[in-house]
Each structure stands twice: as C-alpha cells, then as structure tokens.
C-alpha positions, -999 to +999 in steps of 0.1 A: -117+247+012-087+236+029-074+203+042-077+217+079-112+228+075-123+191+060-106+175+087-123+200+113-157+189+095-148+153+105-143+159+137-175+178+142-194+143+127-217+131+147-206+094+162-221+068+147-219+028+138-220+037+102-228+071+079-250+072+051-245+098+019-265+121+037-243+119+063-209+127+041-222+140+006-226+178+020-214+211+013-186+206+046-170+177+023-175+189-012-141+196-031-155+205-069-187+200-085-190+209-125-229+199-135-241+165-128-199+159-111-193+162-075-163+154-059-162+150-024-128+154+003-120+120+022-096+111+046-069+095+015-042+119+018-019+094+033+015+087+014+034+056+022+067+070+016+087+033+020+063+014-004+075-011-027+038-018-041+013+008-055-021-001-063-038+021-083-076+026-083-099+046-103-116+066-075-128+053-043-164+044-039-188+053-013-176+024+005-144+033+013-155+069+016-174+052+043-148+032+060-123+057+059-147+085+076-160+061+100-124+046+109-112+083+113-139+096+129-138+067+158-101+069+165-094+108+155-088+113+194-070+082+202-035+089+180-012+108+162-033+118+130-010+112+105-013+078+121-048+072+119-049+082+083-026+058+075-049+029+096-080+042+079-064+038+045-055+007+056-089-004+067-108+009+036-082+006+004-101-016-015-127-022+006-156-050+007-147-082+009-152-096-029-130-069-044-100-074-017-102-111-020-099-109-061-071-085-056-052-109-030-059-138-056-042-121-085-015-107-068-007-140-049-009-156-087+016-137-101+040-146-075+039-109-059+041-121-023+075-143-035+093-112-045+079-095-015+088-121+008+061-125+023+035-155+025+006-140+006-008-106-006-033-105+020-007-094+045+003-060+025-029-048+041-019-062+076+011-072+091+030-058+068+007-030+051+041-009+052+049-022+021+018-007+001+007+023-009-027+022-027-042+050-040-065+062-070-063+084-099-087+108-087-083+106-051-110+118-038-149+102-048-164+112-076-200+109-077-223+112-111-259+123-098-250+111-065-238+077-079-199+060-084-176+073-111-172+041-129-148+057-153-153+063-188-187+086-189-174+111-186-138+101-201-109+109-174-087+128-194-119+149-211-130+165-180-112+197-161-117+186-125-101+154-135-070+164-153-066+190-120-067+163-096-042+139-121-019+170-122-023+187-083-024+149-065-017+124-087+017+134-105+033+143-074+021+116-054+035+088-077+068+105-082+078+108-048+075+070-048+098+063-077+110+030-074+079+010-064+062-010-088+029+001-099-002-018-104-033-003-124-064-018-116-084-018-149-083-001-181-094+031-174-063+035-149-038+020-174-047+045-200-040+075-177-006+060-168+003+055-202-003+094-213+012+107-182+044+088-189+041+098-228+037+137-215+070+126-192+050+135-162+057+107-144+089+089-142+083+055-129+078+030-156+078+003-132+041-005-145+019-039-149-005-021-178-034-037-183-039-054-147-080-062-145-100-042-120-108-065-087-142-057-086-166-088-092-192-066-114-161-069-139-172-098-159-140-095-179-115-099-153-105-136-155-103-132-191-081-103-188-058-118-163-053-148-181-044-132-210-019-112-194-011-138-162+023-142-177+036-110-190+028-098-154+051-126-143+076-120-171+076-082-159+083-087-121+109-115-126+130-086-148+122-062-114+133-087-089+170-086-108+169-048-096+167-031-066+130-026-065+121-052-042+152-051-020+143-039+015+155-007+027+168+001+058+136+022+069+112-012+064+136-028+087+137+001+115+119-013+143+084+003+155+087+023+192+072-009+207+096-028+194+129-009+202+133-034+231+130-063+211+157-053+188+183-043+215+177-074+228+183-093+200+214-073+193+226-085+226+223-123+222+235-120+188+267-108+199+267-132+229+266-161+199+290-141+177+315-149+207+305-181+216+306-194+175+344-177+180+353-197+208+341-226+195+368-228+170+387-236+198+368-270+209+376-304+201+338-308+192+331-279+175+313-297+146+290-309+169+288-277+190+283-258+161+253-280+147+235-278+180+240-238+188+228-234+149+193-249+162+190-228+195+197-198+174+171-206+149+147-210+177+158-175+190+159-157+163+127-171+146+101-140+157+128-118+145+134-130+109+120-101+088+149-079+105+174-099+109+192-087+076+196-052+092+210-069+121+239-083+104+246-055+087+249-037+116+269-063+136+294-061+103+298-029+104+280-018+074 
C-alpha cells in the first residue's frame, strides 16, 4: 500500500482523546507481516533536512504510534501536512516522560547542549526542535504477537522485512543528513550502524556507538553511560573543532512569523552601525560608546540566536 492510501486511512480515523491497538493495529495500517511479525505504517516519514543531531531508536513503540496518530489525526486539517508530520514527530519521538527525561539527562551530561548552544537538551524537542532529527532503524512499529520489538528476538539483521526497511528507509534517510552527528540509543542500534558503515552503506561516521537506550526498563544504562560518559565527551570535543556543529544559514532563516522581526532588526542595526560611525567623531566617545553597547544588548537580546546571520549580511558576506 502506498503512503497516500495510509495517510487517507488516517484521515478517515475516527476522532478521539486517545486510540487503542484496536484502533491502529488493522489491515488499513499494516505495511509487512512475516509469521508472528507485523509491521505497521505511522505518521514518521518526516526528514529534518537541517539537523545537526540524530537520535537513533530501535523502532517506535505503541506509544509513539499513539502520539503520532493521535497528534496527526487532530491537526491533519489545521496545516500544511508536511508541517504536522513534523509537530507529530515532535510530539511523540521518544515519547513518555521517563524515557525523554533520561535521554535529556545524558545528552545534557555530555555537554551536547554546549556545542549546540543551547541551554539544555530538552529544548531540541521545543524551541529549537530544528536542530534534531530522531528516527529509528526500522521506522515503522514492529510488533511480535501484538507486542513491542524490543530488538534482538528476532535478531535485526536476520530477518527480511528488517534488512528491507534498513536498506529502502534507513540508508537513504541517514545519508541525506551527512554531517550530523548520530546518536544510537542502545546496543541493538549500534550494531546495525556499525555493519552498515563496514558494507559502506552509509557514509556518516559521525557516531557515539554504544550510547545506552533511555528507556528506564534498561537496568544497564547508568552502567553503560558511565563507562562510556567520557569517550562520548572525548568524541564531540574532536566534532566541535569541525564544522558539524557550526550553524548554517537555513537554521538562521527566520520563520514567516518572524520575517518582520528580522527586517526590523536589520533596520536598527544599521541605524547603530551609523551612529557607532559617528561617534568616532565625539569628544566622549568612550563613554558614548560604553552606554550605546548596553542599549544594544537590551535590543538585540530576543534576537541572539540570529544575530550571526545578521552580521554576515550587514558585512557583505
């Protein structure tokens, strides 16, 4: 079945406060089913194109199956698709509020959000979600008898379906984003990185291996990320000397709503550009200098994270 005919399926869903399996686990979601395996389509097809941060799942649970149909399904009318997609994802990647808050805690631990500039993890899935892209190695759920893939029965690189999805979604997915870093949430995820960039599949080697799974039935993960707290640490301080974490000029390009803002602020920044030049002409300009520095803080301040592109562009660059 095509994407088009999942999507009409959604929007044919009955509204509702929440949806059960019974709601979702049907024939007008399912994408491949091989014995006790079913896969069923969800709303992930999203691809954050200006990412600088993958996270890397397994599969997503019913959970954020849930989340993302339910999100979709409520706001499917309301927006540009392609724009609720991206909310839903948003809204359901990592999903349940144990498993987000361990991943914010060992990102923010590692000093991600430094590098990032920005004051903790938690905001890559708010105010500034545009710097993540998460996604899973099979990205679509995978149900065993009606329950979560957790992985390893059946093996990920043993089963057919699987090594599809790895090669038809995966692969392409992560090489069109190939200067982000990636982050591999638990062993299972490392190990199909690491044999997809032995095969030379993938080409981004920008890769914390080994990074713990977030979810608080893993009774190993403080162990794990202890053990490996500072080679993740040793690994992003070699990335923050290349260009990985520099921000592009699309993360700086200002939203529609605030276009107005920005030409705004383009104005007054010239309007000081002038006065700072004519103030080399003043008897005070020490003085006059020190005390237009603090009005233009106080101006500038809501604008910070785009001020960079702003100079650039007053420069001429």
């Amino acid at each position: 079945m095509s994407v088009k005919n999942y999507q009409e399926s959604l929007r044919q869903l009955s509204l509702k406060e929440s949806y059960s399996k019974m709601d979702l686990l049907t024939e007008d979601f399912l994408y491949a089913k091989d014995g006790k395996i079913e896969v069923y389509w969800a709303p992930f097809d999203f691809i954050n194109k200006k990412a600088k941060v993958i996270i890397v799942g397994i599969t997503p649970g019913f959970t954020q199956m849930e989340l993302a149909f339910n999100y979709v399904r409520h706001h499917i009318n309301e927006k540009d698709y392609e724009q609720v997609i991206s909310d839903a994802k948003n809204q359901a990647s990592f999903g349940g509020n144990v498993m987000r808050r361990n991943l914010i805690d060992m990102l923010d631990g590692i000093g991600l959000q430094e590098l990032l500039n920005i004051q903790s993890c938690e905001q890559l899935f708010n105010k500034h979600h545009d710097l993540l892209h998460t996604t899973s190695v099979l990205r679509y759920p995978v149900f065993i008898e009606g329950e979560n893939y957790g992985g390893s029965n059946p093996k990920i690189l043993s089963n057919d379906i699987f090594l599809r999805m790895i090669d038809e979604l995966l692969v392409p997915e992560l090489n069109s984003l190939k200067n982000a870093v990636i982050i591999p949430t638990g062993k299972a995820v490392s190990n199909v990185l690491r044999a997809l960039v032995n095969q030379g599949k993938i080409h981004n080697e920008n890769i914390l291996f080994n990074f713990p799974h977030p979810s608080g039935a893993n009774g190993h993960r403080k162990e794990q990320y202890e053990t490996n707290k500072d080679l993740f640490k040793e690994q992003l301080a070699k990335l923050a000397k290349s260009d990985v974490f520099t921000p592009s000029p699309t993360y700086f390009r200002p939203k529609e709503q605030e276009s107005g803002e920005m030409a705004e602020l383009i104005k007054q920044l010239k309007i000081i550009g002038e006065e700072l030049k004519r103030s080399n002409d003043l008897k005070e300009r020490d003085s006059y200098n020190e005390k237009r520095q603090h009005q233009i803080a106080d101006e500038i301040e809501p604008y910070d994270h785009r001020i960079a592109l702003v100079i650039d562009h007053l420069l001429g660059k």
